[in-house]
N, C-alpha and C positions, 0 to 999 in steps of 0.2 A: 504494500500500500504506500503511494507517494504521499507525501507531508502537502501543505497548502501553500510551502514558499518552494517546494520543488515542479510542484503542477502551476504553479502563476509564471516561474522561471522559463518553462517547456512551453506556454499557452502563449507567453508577453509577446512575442512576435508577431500571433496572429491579428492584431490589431493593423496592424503595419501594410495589409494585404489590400484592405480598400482605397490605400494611396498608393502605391504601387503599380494597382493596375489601371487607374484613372487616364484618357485618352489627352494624348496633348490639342487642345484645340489650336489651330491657329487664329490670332485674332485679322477679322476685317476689317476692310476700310470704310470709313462712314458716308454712305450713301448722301448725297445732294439732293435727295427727296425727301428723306428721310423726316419724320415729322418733330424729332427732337432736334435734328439741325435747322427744318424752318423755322422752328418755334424760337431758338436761340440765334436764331440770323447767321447760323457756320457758314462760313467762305475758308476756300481752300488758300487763299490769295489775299493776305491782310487788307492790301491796298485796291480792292475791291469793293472791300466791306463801307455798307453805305453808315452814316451815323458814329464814326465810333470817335468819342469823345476824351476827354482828360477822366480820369479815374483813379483814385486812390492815390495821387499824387504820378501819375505815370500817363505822359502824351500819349494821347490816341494814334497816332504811327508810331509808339512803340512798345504797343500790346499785340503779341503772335503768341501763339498755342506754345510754343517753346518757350514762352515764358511766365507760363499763366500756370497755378497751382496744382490746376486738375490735370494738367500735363506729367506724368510719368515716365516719360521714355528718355534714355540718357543719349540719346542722339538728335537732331536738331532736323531730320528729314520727317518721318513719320512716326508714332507714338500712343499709343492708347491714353485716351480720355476717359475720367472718373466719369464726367459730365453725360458720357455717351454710351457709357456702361462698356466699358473700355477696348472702344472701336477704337480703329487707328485713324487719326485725323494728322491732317499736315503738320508741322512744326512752322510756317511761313501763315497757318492760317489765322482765323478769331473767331472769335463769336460773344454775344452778349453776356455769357455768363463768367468775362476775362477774372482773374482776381491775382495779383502781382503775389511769384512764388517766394516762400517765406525764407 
């Protein structure tokens, strides 16, 4: 008969199984139809974007996806957005929901 720190010891791994086999998804690009990008005004192309104003003390030509908080990606081309349930959206783009990264 195993002890209960011998059978947890033998068992502890099997937790490990449902992340393991988890599928990598790739992430996509954010659709220009998309009703969360109309709704936020995304342009792929900052200098596009109609309206965009001074904000949080940072000019409206120099708010891009690349530097806006919900931006996560550590390269400056393309990058999944919080904002967009982490599509990959330009690094050159904007949209209304900019917020200067901390």
């Amino acid at each position: 008969m195993k002890t209960r720190r011998e059978f947890l010891a033998a068992t502890g791994g099997l937790a490990l199984i449902p992340l393991i086999s988890r599928p990598v998804i790739a992430a996509e690009k954010l659709p220009l139809d998309d009703p969360a990008a109309k709704a936020l005004k995304y342009v792929e192309d900052a200098s596009q974007a109609s309206g965009r104003i001074d904000k949080m003390g940072v000019a409206g030509a120099d708010q891009l996806c690349s530097n806006c908080r919900f931006y996560t990606a550590p390269n400056d081309e393309w990058g999944p957005c919080i904002l967009f349930q982490n599509r990959l959206v330009a690094g050159k783009g904007w949209c209304t929901g900019w917020v200067p990264s901390a």
